[in-house]
C-alpha positions in Angstrom: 0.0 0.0 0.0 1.0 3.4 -0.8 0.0 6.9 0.2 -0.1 9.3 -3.1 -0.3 13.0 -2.1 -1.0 15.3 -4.9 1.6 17.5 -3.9 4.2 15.3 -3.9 3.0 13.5 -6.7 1.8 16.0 -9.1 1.8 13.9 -12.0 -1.0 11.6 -10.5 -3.2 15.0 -10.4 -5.9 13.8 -13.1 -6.1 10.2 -11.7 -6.5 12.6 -8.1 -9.7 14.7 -10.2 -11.4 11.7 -11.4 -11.3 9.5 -8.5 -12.4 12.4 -6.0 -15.3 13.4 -9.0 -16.4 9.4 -9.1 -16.7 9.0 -5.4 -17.7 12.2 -4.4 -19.1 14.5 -7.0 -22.4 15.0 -8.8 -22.7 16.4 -12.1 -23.3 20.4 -10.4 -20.1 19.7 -7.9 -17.2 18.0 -10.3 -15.8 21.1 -10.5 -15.5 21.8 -6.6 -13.0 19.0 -6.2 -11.1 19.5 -10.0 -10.8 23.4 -9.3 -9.9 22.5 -5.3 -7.1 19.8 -6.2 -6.1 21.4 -9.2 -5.3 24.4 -7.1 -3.7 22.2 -4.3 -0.8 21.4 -6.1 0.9 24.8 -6.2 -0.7 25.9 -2.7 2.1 27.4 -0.6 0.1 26.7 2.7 0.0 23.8 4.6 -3.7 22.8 3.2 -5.1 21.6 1.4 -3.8 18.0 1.0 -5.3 15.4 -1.5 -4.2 11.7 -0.9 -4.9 8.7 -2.5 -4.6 5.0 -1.7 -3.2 2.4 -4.0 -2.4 -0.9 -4.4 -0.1 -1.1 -7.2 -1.3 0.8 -10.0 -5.1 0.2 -8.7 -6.5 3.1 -6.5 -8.7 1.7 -3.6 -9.3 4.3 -1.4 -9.2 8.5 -0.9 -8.9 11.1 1.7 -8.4 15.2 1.9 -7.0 17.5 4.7 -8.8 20.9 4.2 -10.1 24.1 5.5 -13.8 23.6 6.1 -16.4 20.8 5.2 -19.1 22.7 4.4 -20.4 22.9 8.3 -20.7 25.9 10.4 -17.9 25.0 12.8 -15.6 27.6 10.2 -13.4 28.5 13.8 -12.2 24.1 13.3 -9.9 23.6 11.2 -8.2 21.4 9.3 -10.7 18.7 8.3 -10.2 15.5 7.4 -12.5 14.9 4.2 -13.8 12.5 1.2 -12.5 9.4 3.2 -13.3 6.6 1.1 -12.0 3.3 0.9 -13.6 0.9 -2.3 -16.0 -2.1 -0.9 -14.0 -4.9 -1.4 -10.6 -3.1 0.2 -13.0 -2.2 3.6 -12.5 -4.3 7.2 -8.5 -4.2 7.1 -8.3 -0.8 8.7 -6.5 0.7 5.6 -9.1 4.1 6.0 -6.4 4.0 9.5 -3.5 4.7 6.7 -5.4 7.4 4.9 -6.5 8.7 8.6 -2.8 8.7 10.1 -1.2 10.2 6.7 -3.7 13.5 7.4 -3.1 13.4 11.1 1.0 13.4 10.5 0.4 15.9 7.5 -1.8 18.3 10.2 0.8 17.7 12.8 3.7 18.9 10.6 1.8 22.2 10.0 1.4 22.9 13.9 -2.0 22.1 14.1 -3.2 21.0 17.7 -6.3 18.8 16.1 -8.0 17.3 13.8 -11.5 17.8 13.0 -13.9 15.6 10.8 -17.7 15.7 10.4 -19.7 12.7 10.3 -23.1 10.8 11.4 -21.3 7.4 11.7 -21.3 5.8 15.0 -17.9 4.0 16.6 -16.0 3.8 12.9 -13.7 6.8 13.9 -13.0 6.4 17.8 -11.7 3.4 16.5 -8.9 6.2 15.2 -8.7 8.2 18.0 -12.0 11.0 17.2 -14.6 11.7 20.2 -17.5 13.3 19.2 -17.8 17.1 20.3 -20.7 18.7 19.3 -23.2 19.0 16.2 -22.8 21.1 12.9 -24.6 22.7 10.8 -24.5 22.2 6.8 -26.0 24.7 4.2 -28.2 22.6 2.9 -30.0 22.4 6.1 -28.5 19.1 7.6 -26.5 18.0 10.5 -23.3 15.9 11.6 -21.6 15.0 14.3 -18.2 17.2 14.3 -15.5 14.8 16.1 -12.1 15.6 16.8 -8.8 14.0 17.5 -5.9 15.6 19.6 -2.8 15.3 17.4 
């Protein structure tokens, strides 16, 4: 398994775009995460960070280190975003690699935590995350907003 960041791995930016866009994206939002990783690769601060996971040449999994995830808690930052790992990859704890990549990546930059938003239940204190309040999304609904002391 290896972790591909777009920064440090700038040729894998359009396999970045279209994995992100397949996961992630509807047709009104593909350009939110091509104009977002695009821009990523030049960024001179510490975020954001796109990461992929891959098996060889085969990509398995995702994950992003941003700003904000579109929830009110805008004082939090950075995120941990778009963590995805494909079906047939999921019970051998490689979201963990994905998870400790963005953790290390925030740590390096001098963040104090990491944040994440989520209405799962027990997947990420498995990683360290407790649950610290509720957020609010712009298209009126909620998550949980966990974090984990880096």
């Amino acid at each position: 398994m290896r972790i591909i960041s777009v920064r440090a791995c700038p040729q894998s930016l359009d396999r970045m775009i279209r994995y992100f866009q397949e996961k992630w994206a509807s047709e009104t939002s593909r350009m939110v995460y091509d104009d977002c990783i695009r821009h990523a690769v030049s960024a001179t601060a510490p975020l954001p960070q796109w990461y992929l996971l891959a098996e060889g040449n085969k990509t398995i999994g995702c994950a992003g280190l941003i700003t904000n995830d579109f929830i009110s808690r805008m004082d939090l930052y950075p995120w941990l975003c778009a963590l995805y790992i494909e079906p047939e990859h999921r019970g051998h704890a490689y979201s963990g690699l994905l998870i400790e990549r963005a953790k290390a990546d925030a740590r390096a930059a001098g963040f104090p935590y990491l944040y994440l938003c989520s209405d799962h239940v027990g997947f990420y204190e498995k990683f360290g995350f407790e649950r610290i309040g509720t957020g609010y999304h712009p298209w009126g609904e909620t998550s949980g907003i966990f974090h984990a002391k880096l």
